[in-house]
C-alpha positions in Angstrom: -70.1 -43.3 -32.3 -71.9 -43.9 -29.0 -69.4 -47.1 -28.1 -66.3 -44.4 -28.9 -68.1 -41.6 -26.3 -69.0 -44.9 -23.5 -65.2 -45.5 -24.7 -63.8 -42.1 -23.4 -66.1 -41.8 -20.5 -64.9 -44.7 -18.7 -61.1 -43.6 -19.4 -62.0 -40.7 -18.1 -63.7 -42.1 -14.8 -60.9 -44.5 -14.8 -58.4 -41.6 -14.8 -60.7 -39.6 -12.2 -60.4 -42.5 -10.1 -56.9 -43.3 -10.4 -56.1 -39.7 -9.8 -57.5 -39.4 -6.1 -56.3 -42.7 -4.8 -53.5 -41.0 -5.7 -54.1 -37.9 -3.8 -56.0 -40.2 -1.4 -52.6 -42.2 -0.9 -50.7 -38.9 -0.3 -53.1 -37.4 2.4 -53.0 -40.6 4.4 -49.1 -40.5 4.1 -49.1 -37.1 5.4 -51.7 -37.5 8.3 -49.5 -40.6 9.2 -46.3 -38.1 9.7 -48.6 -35.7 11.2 -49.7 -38.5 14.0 -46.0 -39.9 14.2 -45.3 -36.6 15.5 -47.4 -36.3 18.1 -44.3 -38.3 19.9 -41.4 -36.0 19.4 -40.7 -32.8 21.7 -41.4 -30.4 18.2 -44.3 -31.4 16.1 -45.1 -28.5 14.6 -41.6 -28.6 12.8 -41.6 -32.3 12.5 -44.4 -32.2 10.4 -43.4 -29.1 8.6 -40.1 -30.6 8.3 -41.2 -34.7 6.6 -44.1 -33.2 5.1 -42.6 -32.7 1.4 -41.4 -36.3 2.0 -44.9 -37.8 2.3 -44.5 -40.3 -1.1 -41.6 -41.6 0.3 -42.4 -42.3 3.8 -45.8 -43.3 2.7 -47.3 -45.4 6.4 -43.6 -46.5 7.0 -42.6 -46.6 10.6 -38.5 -47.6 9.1 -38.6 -45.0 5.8 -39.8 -42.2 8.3 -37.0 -42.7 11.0 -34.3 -42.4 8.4 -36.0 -39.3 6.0 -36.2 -37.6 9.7 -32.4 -38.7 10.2 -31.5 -37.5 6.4 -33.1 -34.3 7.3 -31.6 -33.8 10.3 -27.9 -34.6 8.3 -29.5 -32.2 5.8 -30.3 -29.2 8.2 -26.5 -29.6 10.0 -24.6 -29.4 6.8 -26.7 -26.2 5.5 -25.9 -25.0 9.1 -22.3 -25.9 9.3 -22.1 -24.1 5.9 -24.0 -20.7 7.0 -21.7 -20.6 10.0 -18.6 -21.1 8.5 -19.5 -18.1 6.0 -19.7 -16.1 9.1 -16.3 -16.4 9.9 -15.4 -14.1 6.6 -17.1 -11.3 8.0 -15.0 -8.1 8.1 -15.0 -6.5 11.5 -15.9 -9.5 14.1 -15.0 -9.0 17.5 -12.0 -11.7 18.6 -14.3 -12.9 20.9 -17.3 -13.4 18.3 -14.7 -14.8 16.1 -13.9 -17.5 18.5 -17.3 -18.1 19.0 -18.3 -18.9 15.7 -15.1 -20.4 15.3 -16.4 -23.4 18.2 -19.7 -23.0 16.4 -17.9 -24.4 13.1 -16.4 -27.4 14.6 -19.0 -28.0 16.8 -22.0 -28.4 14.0 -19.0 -30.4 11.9 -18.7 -32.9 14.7 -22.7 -33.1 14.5 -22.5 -33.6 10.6 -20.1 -36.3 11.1 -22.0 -38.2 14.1 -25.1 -37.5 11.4 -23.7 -38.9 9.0 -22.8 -42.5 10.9 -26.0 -42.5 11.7 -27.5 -42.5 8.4 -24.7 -45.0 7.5 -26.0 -47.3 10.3 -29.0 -47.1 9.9 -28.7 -48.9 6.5 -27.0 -52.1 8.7 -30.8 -52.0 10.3 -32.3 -53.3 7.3 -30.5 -56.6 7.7 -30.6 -56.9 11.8 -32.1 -59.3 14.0 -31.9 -59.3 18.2 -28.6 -58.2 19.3 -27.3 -57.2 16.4 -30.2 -54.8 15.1 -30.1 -53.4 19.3 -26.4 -52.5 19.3 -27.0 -50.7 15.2 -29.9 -48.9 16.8 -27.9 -48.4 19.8 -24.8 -46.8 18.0 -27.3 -44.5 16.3 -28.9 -43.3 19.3 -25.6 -42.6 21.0 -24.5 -40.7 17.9 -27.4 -38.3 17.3 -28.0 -37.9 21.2 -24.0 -36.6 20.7 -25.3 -34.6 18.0 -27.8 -32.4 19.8 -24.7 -32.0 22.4 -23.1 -30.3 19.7 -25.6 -28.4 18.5 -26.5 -27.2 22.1 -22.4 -26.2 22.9 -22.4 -24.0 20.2 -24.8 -21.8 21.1 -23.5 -21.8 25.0 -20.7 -20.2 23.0 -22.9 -17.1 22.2 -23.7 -16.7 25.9 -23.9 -13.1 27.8 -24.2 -9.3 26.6 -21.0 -9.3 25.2 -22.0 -10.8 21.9 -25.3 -10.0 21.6 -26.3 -8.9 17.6 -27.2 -10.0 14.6 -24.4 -12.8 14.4 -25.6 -14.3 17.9 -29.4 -14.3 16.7 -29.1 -15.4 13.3 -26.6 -18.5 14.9 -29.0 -19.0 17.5 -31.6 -19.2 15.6 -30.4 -21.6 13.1 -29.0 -24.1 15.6 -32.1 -23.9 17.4 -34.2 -24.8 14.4 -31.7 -27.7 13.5 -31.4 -28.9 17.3 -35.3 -29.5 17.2 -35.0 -31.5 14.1 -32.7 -33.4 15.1 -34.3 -33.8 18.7 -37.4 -35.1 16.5 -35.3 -37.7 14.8 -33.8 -38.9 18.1 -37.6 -39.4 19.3 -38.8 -41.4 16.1 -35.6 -44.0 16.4 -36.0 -44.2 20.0 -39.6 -45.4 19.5 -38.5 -47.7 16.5 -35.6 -49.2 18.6 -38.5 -50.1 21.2 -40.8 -51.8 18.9 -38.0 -53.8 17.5 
C-alpha cells in the first residue's frame, strides 16, 4: 500500500514537473517574440500579432521571420476580402466606388507580392552566400512593394470628399495590416543581416 501511494506521488511530481517546463517553455517563447520586437517600427502589435504563435516560433530567429511573413499574407487576404465586400454597398458615391475599387487591386497586388514571399522564403532553408542573399533579397523587394500597396490605397481615400464610415473602417484596416507587415519587413531585414 505505501509503495502504490510513493507510486502515485512521484507520477504526480513527475507530471507537475513536466507540466511547467511546459509552461516554462511557452513563456520563454513568448518573451523571445516580445524582445524580437523591440526591433520593428510596431511592437505593441508585433507582439500581439506572433503571440498566439509562441509553440511554433519557440527561440527561432528563421520560424519567427516567416510566421510574421504568414501573418502579414494572413492579415492582406482578410483585408483584400473586407474591401472587396465594400464594393457591394448600395448607395456609394462614384468617387468612393473608385476608391475602393483601387483599394481592391491594390491589397490584391500586396497578397500576391505576399505570397512570393512566403514561397521564397522556403528556397532560404537550402541557401548559402549568394544564393540565400538574392532569396532574401527578392523577399525584401517584394514585401517593401507590399507596404507600397498598402499605403496607395489609402492615399485613395484622401480629402473631405470621402470622409465616412467607408474611409475609416478602410483606413483603419490597411493601417493595422501595413504595420504588420512593416514588422515583418524589419524581422527579415535583420535575418538577411545575420546571414
Amino acid at each position: 500500500m505505501a509503495a502504490a501511494k510513493l507510486f502515485f506521488v512521484a507520477v504526480a511530481f513527475l507530471s507537475l514537473s513536466y507540466l511547467s517546463g511546459g509552461a516554462d517553455a511557452a513563456a520563454a517563447s513568448t518573451s523571445f517574440i516580445r524582445n524580437s520586437c523591440k526591433i520593428t517600427s510596431f511592437p505593441e502589435v508585433c507582439v500581439a500579432s506572433l503571440s498566439g504563435y509562441a509553440q511554433a516560433i519557440k527561440n527561432s530567429q528563421e520560424q519567427l521571420v516567416k510566421t510574421a511573413l504568414s501573418v502579414s499574407l494572413d492579415r492582406a487576404e482578410s483585408t483584400k476580402e473586407f474591401v472587396t465586400n465594400l464594393l457591394k454597398f448600395k448607395g456609394l458615391k462614384p468617387r468612393e466606388y473608385e476608391a475602393i475599387k483601387d483599394c481592391v487591386e491594390e491589397t490584391s497586388d500586396s497578397v500576391d507580392r505576399l505570397s512570393k514571399s512566403v514561397s521564397e522564403l522556403k528556397y532560404m532553408d537550402h541557401s548559402h552566400g549568394k544564393d540565400f542573399q538574392w532569396h532574401m533579397s527578392n523577399v525584401e523587394t517584394w514585401v517593401s512593394a507590399a507596404i507600397t500597396d498598402e499605403n496607395t490605397c489609402t492615399d485613395g481615400f484622401a480629402g473631405r470628399a470621402l470622409n465616412g464610415r467607408i474611409k475609416t473602417s478602410i483606413r483603419s484596416r490597411i493601417a493595422n495590416l501595413a504595420q504588420v507587415t512593416s514588422n515583418a519587413l524589419a524581422f527579415i531585414n535583420h535575418y538577411a543581416a545575420k546571414h
